[in-house]
C-alpha angles and dihedrals in degrees: 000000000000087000086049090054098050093038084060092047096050087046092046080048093050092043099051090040086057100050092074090042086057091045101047091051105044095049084043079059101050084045093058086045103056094041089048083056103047079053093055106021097104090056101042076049105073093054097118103219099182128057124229081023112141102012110152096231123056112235125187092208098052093081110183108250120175115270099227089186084061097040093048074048105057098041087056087059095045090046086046088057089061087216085104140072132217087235085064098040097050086048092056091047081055087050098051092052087053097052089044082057099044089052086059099049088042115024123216126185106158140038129021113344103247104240089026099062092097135042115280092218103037099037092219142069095223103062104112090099082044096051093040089045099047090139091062095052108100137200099248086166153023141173113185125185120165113306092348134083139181116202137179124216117197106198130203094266087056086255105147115195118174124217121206110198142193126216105229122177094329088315130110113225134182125243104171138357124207123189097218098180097122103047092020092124098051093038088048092062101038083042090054095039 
């Protein structure tokens, strides 16, 4: 009984070491990332992910549709960067082919692509403060179980997104970003129960 107890305790100890260990990676992690992105987003940028998309003059019968080729394109630079997982870039092919979809069932030919009018990284279209100002952008929050965390960033502007990540190989890697800004209050205490 006695051997059951201290096992328990040594495994409670180990448990409870690791947690700051999991927490300090991963959100080393989320913080490369977003550096290496500050560093790349202008030319990750100009992939033009939407065809018809910027002409000068507007025309009716040049309806927006999703350019597969971009897209293919723009997920190869992200999964060149090894901040992403498979698990990410195969959630954001799903994505495009929604929002194709949804062009068809909803055409669109001026003004802003729904679904493309914010940064795909960042969630958001105001982010430039956030990106400049990482070393203000703090943990407020972090559920770890096993190989797999969920933090939340709260950034100088008050944006929250949450990262959830995957352990691979001794790597952290990214599967889905959320910007949680509007219900982060709500979300942070169901997310901490």
């Amino acid at each position: 009984m006695k051997k059951i107890g201290t096992i328990y305790l040594i495994l409670v100890f180990v448990a409870c070491s690791s947690s700051p260990k999991v927490e300090q990676e991963s959100s080393q992690a989320v913080i490369s990332l977003l550096k290496w992105y500050n560093a790349n987003m202008s030319t990750i940028g100009r992939i033009n992910m939407v065809n018809n998309n910027g002409n000068a003059v507007i025309d009716s019968t040049k309806l927006y549709s999703v350019n597969f080729d971009s897209t293919e394109k723009y997920l190869s630079a992200l999964k060149v960067s090894g901040f992403f997982s498979e698990k990410y870039l195969q959630l954001w092919r799903t994505n495009f082919k929604q929002y194709d979809e949804e062009f068809k069932t909803t055409p669109q030919y001026d003004g802003p692509p729904e679904a493309f009018d914010y940064d795909l990284i960042m969630c958001s279209q105001e982010y430039d403060e956030d990106l400049k100002n990482l070393d203000k952008a703090k943990v407020i929050s972090q559920k770890s179980e096993e190989n797999t965390t969920k933090l939340v960033f709260q950034f100088p502007s008050q944006m929250k997104l949450e990262y959830t990540l995957t352990k691979n190989l001794n790597k952290w890697e990214i599967d889905e970003i959320k910007n949680v800004t509007n219900f982060a209050d709500d979300y942070m205490k169901a997310l901490n129960e």
